[in-house]
PADREN-824077 format. One record per atom (N, C-alpha, C, O): residue number from 1; atom name; y negated, x negated, z negated. Coordinates in steps of 0.2 Angstrom, whole numbers. Last residue first. Layout:
{pt NUM CA {Y X Z}}
...
//
This chain:
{pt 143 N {-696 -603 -400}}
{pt 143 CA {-689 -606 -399}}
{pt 143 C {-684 -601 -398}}
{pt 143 O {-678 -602 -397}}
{pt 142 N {-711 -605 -399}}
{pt 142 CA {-707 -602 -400}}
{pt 142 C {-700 -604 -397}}
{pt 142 O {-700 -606 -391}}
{pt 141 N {-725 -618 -404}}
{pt 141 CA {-716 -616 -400}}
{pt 141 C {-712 -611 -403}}
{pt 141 O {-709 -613 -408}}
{pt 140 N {-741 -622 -406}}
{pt 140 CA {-735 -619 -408}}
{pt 140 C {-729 -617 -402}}
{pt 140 O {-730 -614 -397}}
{pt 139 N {-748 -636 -411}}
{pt 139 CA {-746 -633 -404}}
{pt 139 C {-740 -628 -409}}
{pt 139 O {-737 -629 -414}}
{pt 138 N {-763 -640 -415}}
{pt 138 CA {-758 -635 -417}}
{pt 138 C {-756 -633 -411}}
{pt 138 O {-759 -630 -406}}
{pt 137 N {-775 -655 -416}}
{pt 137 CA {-772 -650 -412}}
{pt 137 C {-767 -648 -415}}
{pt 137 O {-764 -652 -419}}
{pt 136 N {-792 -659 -421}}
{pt 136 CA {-784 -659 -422}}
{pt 136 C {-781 -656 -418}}
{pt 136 O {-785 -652 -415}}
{pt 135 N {-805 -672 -423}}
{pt 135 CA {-800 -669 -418}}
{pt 135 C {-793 -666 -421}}
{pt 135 O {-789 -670 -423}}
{pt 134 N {-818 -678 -433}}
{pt 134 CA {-809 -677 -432}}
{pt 134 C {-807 -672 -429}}
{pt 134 O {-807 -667 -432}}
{pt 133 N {-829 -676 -436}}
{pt 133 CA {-828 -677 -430}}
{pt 133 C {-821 -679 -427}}
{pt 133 O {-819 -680 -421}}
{pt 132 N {-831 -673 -450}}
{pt 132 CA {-831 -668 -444}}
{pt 132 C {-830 -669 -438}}
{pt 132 O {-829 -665 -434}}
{pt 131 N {-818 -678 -460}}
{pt 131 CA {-823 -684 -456}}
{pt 131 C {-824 -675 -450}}
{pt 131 O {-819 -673 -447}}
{pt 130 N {-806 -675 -467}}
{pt 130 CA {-813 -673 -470}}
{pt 130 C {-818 -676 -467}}
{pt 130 O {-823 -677 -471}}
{pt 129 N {-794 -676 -458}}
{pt 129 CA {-799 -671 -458}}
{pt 129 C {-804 -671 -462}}
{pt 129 O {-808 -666 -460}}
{pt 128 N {-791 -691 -466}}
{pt 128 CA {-796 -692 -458}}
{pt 128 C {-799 -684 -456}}
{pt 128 O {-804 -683 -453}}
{pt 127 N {-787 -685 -476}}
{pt 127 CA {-795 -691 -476}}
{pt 127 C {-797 -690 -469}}
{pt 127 O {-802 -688 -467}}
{pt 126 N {-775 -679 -471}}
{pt 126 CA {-782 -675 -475}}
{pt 126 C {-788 -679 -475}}
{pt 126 O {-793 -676 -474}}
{pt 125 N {-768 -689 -467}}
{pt 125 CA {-771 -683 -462}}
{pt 125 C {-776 -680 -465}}
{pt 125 O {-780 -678 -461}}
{pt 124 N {-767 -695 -482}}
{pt 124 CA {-767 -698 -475}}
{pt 124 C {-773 -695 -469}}
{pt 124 O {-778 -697 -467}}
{pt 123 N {-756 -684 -488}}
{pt 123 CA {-767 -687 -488}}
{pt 123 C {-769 -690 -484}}
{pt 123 O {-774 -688 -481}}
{pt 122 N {-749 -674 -476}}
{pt 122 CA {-748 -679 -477}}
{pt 122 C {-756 -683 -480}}
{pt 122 O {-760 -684 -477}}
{pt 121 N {-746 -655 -482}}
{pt 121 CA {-749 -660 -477}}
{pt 121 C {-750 -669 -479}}
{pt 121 O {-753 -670 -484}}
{pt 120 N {-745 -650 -493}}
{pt 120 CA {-738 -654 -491}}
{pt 120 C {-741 -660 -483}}
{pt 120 O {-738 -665 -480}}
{pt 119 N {-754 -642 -496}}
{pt 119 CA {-751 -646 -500}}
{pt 119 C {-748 -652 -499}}
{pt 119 O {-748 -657 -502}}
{pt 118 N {-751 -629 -485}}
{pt 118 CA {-756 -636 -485}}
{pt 118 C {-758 -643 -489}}
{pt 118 O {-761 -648 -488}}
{pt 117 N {-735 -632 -483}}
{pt 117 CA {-740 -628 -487}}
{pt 117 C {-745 -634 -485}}
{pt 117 O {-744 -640 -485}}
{pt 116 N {-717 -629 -474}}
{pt 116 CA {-722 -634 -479}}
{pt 116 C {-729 -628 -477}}
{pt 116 O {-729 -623 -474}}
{pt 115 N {-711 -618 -469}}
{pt 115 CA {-704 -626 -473}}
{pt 115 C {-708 -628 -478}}
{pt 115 O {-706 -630 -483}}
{pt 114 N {-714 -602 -469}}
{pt 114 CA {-715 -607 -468}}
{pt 114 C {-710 -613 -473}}
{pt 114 O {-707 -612 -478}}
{pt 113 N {-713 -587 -468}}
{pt 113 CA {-706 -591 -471}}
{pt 113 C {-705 -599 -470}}
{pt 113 O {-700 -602 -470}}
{pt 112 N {-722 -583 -456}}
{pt 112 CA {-719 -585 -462}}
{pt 112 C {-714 -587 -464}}
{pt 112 O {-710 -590 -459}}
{pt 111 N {-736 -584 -445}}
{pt 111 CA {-730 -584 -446}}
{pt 111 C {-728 -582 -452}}
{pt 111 O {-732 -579 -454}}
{pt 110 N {-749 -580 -444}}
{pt 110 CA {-745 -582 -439}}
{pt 110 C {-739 -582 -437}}
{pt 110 O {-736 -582 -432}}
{pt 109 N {-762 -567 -451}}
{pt 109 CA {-752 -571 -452}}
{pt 109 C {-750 -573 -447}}
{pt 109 O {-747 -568 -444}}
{pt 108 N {-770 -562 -449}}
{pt 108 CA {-772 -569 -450}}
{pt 108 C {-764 -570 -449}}
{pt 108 O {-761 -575 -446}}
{pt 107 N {-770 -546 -453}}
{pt 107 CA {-769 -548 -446}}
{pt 107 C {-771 -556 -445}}
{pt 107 O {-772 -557 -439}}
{pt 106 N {-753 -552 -465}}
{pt 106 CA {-757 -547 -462}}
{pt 106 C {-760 -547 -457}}
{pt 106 O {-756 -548 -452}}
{pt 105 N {-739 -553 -474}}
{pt 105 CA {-740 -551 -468}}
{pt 105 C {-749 -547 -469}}
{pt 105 O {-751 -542 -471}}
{pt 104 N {-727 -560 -483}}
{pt 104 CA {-734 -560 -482}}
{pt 104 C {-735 -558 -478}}
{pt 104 O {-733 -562 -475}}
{pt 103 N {-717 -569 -487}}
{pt 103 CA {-718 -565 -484}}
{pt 103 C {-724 -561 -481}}
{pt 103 O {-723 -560 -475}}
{pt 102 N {-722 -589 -490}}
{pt 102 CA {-717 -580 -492}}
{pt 102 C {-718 -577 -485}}
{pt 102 O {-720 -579 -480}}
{pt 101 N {-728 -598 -482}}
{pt 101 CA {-722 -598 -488}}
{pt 101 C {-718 -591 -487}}
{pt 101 O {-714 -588 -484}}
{pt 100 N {-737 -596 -469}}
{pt 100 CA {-736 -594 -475}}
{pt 100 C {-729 -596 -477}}
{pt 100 O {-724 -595 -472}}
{pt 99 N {-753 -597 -460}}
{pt 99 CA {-746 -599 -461}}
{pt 99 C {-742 -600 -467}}
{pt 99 O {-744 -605 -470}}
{pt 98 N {-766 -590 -450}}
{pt 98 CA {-764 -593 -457}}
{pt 98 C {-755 -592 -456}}
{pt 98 O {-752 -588 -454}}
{pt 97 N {-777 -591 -442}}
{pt 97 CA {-772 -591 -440}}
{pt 97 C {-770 -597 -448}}
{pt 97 O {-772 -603 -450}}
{pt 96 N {-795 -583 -438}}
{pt 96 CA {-792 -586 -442}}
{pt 96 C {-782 -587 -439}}
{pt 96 O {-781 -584 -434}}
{pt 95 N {-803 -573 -432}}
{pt 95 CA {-806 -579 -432}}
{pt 95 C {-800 -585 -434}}
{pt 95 O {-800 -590 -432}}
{pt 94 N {-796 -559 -426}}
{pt 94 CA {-801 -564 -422}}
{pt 94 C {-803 -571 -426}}
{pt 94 O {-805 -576 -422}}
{pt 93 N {-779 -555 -429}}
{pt 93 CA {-788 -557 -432}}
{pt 93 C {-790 -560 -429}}
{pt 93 O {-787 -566 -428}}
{pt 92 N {-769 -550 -424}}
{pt 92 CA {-775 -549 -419}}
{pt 92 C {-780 -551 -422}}
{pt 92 O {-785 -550 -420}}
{pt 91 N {-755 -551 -427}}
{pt 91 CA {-758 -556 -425}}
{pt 91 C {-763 -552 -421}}
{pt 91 O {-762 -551 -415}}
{pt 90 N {-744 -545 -432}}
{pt 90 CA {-748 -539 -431}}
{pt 90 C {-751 -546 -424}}
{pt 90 O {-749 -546 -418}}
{pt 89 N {-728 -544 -440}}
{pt 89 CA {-734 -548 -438}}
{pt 89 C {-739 -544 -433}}
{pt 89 O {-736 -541 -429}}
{pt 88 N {-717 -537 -441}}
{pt 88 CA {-720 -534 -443}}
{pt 88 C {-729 -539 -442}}
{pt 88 O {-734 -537 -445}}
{pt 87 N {-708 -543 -433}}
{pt 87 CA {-709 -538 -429}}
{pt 87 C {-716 -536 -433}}
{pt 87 O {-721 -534 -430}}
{pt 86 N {-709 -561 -435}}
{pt 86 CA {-704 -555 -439}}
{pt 86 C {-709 -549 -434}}
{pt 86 O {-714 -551 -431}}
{pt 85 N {-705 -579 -436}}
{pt 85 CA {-709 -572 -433}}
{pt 85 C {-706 -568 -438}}
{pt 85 O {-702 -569 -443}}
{pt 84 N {-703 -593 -446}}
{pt 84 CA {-701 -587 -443}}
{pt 84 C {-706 -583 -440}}
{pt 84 O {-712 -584 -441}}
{pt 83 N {-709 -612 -446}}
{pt 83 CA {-707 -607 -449}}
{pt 83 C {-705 -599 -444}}
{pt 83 O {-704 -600 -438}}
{pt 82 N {-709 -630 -448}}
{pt 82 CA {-703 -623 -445}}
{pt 82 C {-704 -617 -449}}
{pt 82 O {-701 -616 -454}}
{pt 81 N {-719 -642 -445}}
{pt 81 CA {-719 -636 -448}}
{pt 81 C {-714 -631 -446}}
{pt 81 O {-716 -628 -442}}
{pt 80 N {-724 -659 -443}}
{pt 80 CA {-720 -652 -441}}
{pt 80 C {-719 -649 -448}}
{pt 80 O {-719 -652 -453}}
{pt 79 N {-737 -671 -440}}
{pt 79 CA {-734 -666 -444}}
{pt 79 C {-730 -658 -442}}
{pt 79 O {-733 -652 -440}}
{pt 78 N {-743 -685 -435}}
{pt 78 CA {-740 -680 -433}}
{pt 78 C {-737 -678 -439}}
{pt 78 O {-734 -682 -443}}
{pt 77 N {-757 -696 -429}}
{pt 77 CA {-751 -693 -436}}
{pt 77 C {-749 -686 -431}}
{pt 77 O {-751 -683 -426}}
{pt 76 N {-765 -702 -422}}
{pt 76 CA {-759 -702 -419}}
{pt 76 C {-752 -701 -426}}
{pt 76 O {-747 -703 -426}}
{pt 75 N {-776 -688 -426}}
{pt 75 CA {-775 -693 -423}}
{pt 75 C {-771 -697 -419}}
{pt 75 O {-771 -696 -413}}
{pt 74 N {-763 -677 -429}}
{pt 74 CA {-772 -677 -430}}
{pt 74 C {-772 -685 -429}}
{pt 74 O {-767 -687 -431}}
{pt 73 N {-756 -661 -423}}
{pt 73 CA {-758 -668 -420}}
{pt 73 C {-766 -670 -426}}
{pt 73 O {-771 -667 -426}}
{pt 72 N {-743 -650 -430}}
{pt 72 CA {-750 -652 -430}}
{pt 72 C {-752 -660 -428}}
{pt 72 O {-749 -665 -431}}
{pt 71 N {-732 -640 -424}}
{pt 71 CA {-733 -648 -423}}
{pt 71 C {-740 -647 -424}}
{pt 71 O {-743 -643 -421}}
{pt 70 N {-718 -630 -427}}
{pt 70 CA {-728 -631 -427}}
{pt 70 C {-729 -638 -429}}
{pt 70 O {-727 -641 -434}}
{pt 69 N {-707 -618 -421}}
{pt 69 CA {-712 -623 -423}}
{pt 69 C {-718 -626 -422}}
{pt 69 O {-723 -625 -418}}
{pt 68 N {-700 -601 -425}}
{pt 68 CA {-707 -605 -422}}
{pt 68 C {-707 -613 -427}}
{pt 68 O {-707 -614 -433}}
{pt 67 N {-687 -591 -422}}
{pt 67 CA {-689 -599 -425}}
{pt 67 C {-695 -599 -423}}
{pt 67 O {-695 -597 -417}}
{pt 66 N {-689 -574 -426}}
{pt 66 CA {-689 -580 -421}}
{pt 66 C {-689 -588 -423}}
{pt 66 O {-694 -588 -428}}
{pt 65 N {-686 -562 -436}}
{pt 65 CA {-684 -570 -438}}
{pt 65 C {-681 -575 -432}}
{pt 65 O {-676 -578 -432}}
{pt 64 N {-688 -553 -423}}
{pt 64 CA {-687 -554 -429}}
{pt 64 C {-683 -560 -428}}
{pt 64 O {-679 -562 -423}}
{pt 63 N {-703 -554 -413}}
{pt 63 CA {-696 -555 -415}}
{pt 63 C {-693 -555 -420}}
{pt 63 O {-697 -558 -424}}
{pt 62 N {-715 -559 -412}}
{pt 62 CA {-712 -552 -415}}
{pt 62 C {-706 -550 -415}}
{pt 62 O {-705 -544 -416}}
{pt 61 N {-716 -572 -405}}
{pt 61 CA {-718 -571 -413}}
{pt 61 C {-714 -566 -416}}
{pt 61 O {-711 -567 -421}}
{pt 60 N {-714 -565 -392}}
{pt 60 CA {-708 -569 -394}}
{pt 60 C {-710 -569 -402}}
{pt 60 O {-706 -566 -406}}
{pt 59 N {-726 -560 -391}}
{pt 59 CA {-720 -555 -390}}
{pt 59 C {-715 -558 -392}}
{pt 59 O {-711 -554 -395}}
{pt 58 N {-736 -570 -391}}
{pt 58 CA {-735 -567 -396}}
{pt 58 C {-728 -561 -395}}
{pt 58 O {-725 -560 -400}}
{pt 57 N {-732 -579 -378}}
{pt 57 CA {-728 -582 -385}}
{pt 57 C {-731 -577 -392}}
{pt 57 O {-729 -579 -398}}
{pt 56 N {-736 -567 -370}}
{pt 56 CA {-729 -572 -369}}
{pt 56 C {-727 -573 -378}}
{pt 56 O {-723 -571 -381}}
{pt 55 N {-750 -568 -373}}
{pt 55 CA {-745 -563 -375}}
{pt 55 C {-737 -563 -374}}
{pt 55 O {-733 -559 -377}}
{pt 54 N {-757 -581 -383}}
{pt 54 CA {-753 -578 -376}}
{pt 54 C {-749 -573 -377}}
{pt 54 O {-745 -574 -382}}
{pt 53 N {-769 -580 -394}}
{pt 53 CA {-763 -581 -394}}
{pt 53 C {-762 -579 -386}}
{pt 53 O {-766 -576 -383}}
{pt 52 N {-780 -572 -398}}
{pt 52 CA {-781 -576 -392}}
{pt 52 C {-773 -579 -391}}
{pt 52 O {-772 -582 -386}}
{pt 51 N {-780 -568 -413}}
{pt 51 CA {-780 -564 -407}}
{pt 51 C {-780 -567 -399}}
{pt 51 O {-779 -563 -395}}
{pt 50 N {-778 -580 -420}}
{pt 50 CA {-771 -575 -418}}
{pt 50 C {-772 -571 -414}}
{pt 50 O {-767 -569 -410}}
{pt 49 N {-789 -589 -413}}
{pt 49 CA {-786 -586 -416}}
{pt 49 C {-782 -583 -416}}
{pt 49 O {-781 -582 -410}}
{pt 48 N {-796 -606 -404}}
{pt 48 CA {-792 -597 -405}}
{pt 48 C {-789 -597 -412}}
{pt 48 O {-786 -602 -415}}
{pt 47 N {-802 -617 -407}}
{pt 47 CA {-803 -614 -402}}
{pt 47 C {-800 -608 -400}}
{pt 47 O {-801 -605 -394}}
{pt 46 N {-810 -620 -422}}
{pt 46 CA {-802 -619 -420}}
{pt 46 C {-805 -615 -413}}
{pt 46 O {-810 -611 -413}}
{pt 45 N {-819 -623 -434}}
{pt 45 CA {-821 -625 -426}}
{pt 45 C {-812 -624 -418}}
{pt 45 O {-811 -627 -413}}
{pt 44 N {-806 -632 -444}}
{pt 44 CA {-812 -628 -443}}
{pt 44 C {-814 -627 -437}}
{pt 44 O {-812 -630 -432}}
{pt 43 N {-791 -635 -456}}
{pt 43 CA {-796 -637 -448}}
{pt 43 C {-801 -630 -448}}
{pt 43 O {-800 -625 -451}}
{pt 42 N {-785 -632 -466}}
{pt 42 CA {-786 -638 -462}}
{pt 42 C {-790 -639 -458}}
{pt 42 O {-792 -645 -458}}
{pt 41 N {-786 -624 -481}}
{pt 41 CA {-788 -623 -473}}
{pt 41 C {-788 -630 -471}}
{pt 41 O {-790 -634 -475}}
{pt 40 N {-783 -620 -495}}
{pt 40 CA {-779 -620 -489}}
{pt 40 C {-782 -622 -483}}
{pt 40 O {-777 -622 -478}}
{pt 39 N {-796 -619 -500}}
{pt 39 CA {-790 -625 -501}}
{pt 39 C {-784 -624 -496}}
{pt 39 O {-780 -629 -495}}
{pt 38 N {-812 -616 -499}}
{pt 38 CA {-807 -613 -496}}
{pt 38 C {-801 -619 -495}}
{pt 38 O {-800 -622 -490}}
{pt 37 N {-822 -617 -510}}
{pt 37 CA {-814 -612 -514}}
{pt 37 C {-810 -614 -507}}
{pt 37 O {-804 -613 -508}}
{pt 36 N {-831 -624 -503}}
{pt 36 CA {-829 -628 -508}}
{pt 36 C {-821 -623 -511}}
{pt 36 O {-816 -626 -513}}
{pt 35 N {-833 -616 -486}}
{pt 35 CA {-833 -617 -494}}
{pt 35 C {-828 -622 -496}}
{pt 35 O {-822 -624 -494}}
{pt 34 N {-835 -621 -472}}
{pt 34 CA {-832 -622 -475}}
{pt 34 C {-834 -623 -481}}
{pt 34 O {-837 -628 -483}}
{pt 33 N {-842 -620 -454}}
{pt 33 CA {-841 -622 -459}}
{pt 33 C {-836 -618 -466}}
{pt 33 O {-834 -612 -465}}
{pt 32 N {-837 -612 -442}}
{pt 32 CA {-838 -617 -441}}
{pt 32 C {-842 -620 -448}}
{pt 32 O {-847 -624 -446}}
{pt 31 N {-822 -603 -440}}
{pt 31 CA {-828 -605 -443}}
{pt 31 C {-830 -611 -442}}
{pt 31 O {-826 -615 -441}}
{pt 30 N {-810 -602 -434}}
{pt 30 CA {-815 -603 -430}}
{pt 30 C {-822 -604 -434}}
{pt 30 O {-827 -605 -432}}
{pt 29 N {-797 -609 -445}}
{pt 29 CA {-801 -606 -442}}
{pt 29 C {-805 -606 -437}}
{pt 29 O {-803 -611 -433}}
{pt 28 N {-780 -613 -451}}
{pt 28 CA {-787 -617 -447}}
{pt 28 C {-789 -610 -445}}
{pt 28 O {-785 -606 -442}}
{pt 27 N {-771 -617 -465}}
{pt 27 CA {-774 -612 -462}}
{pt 27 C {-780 -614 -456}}
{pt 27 O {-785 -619 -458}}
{pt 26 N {-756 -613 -476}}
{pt 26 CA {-762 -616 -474}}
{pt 26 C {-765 -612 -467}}
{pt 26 O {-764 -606 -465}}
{pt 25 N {-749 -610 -492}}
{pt 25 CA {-752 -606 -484}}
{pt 25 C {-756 -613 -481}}
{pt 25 O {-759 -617 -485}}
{pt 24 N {-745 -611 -503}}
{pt 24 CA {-742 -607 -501}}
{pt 24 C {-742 -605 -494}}
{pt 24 O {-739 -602 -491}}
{pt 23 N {-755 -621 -511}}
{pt 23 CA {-742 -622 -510}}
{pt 23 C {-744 -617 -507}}
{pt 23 O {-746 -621 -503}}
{pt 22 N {-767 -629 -504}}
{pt 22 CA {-766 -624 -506}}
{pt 22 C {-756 -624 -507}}
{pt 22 O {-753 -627 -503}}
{pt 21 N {-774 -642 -501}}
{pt 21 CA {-770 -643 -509}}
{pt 21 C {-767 -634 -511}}
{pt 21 O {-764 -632 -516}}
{pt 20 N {-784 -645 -494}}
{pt 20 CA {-779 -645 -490}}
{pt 20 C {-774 -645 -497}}
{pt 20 O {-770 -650 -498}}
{pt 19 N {-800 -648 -494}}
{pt 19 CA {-795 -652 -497}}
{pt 19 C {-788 -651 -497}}
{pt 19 O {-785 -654 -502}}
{pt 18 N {-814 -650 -485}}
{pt 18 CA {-805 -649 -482}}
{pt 18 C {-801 -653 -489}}
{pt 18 O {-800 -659 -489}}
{pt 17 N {-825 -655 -482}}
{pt 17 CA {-824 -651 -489}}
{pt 17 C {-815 -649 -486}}
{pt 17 O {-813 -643 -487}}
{pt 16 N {-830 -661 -470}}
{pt 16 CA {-829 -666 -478}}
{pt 16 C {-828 -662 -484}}
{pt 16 O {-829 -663 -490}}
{pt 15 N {-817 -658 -459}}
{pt 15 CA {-824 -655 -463}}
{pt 15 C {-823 -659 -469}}
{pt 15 O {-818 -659 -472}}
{pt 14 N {-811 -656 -438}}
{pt 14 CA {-811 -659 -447}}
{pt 14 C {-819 -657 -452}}
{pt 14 O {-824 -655 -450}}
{pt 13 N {-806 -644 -428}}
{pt 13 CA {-810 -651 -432}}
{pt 13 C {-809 -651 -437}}
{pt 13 O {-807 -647 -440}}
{pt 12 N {-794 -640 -415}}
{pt 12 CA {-800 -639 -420}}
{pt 12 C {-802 -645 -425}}
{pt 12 O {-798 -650 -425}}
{pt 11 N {-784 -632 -404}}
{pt 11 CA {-790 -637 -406}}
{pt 11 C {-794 -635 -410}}
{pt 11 O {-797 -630 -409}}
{pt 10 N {-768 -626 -399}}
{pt 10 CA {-775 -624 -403}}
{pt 10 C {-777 -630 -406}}
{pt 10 O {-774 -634 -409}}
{pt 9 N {-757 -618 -387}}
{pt 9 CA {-762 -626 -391}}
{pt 9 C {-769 -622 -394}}
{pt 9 O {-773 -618 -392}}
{pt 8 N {-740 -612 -388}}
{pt 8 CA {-748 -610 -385}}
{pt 8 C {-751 -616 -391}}
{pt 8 O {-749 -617 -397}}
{pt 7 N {-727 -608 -378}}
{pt 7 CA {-732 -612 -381}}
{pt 7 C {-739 -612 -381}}
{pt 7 O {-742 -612 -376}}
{pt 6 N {-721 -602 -369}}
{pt 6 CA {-719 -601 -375}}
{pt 6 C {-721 -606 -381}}
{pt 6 O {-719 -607 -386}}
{pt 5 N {-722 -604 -357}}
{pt 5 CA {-728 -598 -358}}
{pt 5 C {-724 -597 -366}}
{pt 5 O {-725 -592 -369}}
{pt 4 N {-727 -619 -348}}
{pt 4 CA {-723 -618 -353}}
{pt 4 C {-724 -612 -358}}
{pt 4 O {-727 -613 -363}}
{pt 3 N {-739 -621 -342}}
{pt 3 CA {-732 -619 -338}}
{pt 3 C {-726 -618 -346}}
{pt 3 O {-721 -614 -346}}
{pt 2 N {-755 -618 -350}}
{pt 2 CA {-747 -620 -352}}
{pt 2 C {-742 -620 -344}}
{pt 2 O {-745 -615 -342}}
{pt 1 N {-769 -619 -341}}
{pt 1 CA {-764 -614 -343}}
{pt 1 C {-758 -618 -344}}
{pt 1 O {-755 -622 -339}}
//
């Protein structure tokens, strides 16, 4: 368990169909494979979804326009992410945790008014997620 209850880690893998090209969202799962349409998504095999969140850092999420940041680890890359809460975020979908540009609000919405899109993830990061045995982690911080 975190000592830090305003942080919560998500682990997940890589998939040789991750092409990580979606502008408006990205996205990591508990699925444990991966269509050819699915362009937002980065990681698969996610060890939580919005609904396993801690209820510490989902209280703080539901805040209106909380800072959240988001560190994705894939290897020894590093990618930050700043995006908002808002009260209207639900977060109880069991498999998925998606991260959005706009407004957008459903039970997958982690956040919005994200900075970057899975477009914006570095290619670099995407070759090594397209190998299944790539490792990633999402830590997210409520601020």
């Amino acid at each position: 368990m975190n000592k830090n209850k305003n942080i919560e880690i998500v682990e997940f893998f890589g998939h040789p169909l991750i092409k990580a090209t979606h502008k408006t969202t990205f996205e990591i799962t508990k699925d444990t494979d991966l269509s050819k349409s699915g362009d937002c998504i980065i990681g698969i095999k996610a060890n939580k979804s919005c609904i396993d969140i801690n209820e510490k850092v989902k209280k703080r999420i539901k805040r209106i326009d909380v800072p959240i940041k988001i560190i994705i680890y894939v290897g020894k890359h590093v990618f930050i992410v700043n995006a908002l809460g808002h009260p209207s975020l639900m977060l109880n979908d069991d498999k998925d945790i998606v991260v959005r540009k706009s407004n957008y609000v459903c039970p997958r919405t982690l956040a919005i008014c994200s900075t970057r899109a899975a477009e914006d993830l570095p290619r670099y990061m995407v070759r090594l997620l397209r190998k299944k045995e790539t490792k990633g982690k999402m830590i997210i911080t409520t601020l």
